[in-house]
C-alpha positions in Angstrom: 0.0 0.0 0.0 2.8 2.6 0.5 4.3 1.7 -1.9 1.2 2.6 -4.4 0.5 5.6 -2.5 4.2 7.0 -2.7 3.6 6.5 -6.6 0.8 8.7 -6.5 -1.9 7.0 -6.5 -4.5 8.1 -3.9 -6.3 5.8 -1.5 -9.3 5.3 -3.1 -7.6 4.4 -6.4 -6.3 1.6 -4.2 -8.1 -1.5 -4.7 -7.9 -5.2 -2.8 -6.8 -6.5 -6.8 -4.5 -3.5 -7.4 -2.7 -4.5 -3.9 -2.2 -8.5 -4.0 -1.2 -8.2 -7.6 1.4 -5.5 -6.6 2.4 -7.2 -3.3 2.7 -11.0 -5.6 -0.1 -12.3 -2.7 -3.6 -13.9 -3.4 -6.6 -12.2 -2.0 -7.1 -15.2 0.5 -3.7 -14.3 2.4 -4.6 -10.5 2.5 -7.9 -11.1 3.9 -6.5 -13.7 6.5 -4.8 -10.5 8.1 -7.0 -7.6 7.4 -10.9 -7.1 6.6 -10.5 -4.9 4.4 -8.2 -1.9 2.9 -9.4 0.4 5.8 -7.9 -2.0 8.3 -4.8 -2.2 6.6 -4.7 1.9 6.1 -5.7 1.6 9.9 -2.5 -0.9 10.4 0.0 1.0 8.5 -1.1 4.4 9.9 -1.0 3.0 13.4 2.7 1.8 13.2 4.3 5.4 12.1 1.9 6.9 14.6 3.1 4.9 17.2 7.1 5.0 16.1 6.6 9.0 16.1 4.6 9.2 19.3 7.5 7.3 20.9 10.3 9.9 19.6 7.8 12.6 20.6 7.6 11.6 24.1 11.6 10.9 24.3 11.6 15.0 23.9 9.6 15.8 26.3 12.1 14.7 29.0 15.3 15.7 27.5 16.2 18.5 28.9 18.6 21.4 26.8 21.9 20.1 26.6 20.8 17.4 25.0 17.7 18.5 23.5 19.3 19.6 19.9 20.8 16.4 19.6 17.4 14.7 19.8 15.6 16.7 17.7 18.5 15.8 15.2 18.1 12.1 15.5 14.1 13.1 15.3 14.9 14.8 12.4 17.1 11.8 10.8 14.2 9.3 11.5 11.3 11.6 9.9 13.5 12.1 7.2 14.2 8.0 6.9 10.7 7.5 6.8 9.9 10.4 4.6 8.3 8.7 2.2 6.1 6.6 4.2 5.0 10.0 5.6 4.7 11.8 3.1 2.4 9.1 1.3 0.1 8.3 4.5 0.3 12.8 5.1 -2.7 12.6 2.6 -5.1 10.9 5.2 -6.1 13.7 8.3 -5.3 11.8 11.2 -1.8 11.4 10.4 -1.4 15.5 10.6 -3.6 15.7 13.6 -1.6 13.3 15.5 1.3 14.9 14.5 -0.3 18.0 16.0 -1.3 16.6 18.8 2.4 15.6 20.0 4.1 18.7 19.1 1.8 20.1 21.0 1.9 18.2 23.9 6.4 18.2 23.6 5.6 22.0 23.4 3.5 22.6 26.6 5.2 19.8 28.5 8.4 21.4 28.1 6.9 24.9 28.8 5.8 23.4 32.1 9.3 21.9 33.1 11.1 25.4 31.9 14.0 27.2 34.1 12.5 30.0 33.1 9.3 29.5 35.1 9.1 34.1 35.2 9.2 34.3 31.8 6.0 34.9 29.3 6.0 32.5 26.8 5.0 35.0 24.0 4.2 32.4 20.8 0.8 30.7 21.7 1.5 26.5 21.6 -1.4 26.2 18.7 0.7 28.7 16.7 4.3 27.3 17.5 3.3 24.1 16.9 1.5 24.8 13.7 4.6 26.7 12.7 6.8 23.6 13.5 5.0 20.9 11.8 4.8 23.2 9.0 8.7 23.8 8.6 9.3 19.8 9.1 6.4 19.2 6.4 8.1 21.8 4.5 11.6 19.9 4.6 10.2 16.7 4.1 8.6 17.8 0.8 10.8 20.8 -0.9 14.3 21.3 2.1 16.2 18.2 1.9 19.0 20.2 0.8 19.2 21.4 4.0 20.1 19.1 6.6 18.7 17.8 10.0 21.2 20.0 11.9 20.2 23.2 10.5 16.6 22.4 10.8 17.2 21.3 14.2 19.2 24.5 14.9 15.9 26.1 13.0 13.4 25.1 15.3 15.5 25.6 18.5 15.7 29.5 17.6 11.9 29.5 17.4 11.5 27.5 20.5 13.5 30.1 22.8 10.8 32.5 21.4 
């Protein structure tokens, strides 16, 4: 299924045929694993959910000297899986999770901050918005910039 979506073909161009043929299976073994091509989507979508939820949530308790460094190796892994991304970005939830945890790494660290006096100017619905937008941005037209700059990017817009 990524594979046909990264080749520009939208979901519902995807049929049960279209897959088995492409993945060399019969219809019997697709349909001993999923019900249907929603529960596959569902699968699929699930799994990169889950693998960015869990380098979301590493974030959140990293703390600034290290912080850079893991957005880096964040950075690295979105850009491994760029593709996958990029071909499941076309279905809503994906972005809205992906909002969802930015936003959450964003207030979480907000809460923990030093700087406990200080106003935080940028509201989190904006600065995450802004965030996911650069990284979306990367994935699809930057890749001639690296992880470190964008990592060095996002860090000047955090202390903001």
């Amino acid at each position: 299924m990524l594979t046909l979506l990264q080749e520009d073909h939208s979901f519902h161009q995807i049929s049960i045929h279209k897959l088995t043929q492409r993945a060399k299976l019969n219809r019997t073994t697709f349909y001993l694993h999923y019900q249907n091509i929603n529960e596959l989507k569902e699968h699929l979508t699930n799994d990169i959910l889950q693998e960015l939820t869990d380098k979301l949530e590493n974030l959140t308790s990293i703390f600034d000297r290290n912080r850079k460094e893991h957005l880096i190796q964040l950075l690295n892994y979105l850009h491994e899986q760029r593709n996958n991304i990029l071909a499941l970005a076309q279905f809503e939830q994906i972005e809205n999770q992906l909002l969802l945890l930015m936003k959450d790494l964003i207030v979480t660290r907000r809460s923990q901050s030093k700087n406990i006096g200080r106003k935080s100017i940028i509201d989190p619905d904006i600065k995450t918005a802004s965030i996911i937008g650069i990284i979306m941005w990367w994935l699809k037209n930057g890749l001639h910039l690296d992880s470190a700059y964008i990592a060095e990017q996002i860090n000047l817009m955090y202390r903001s």
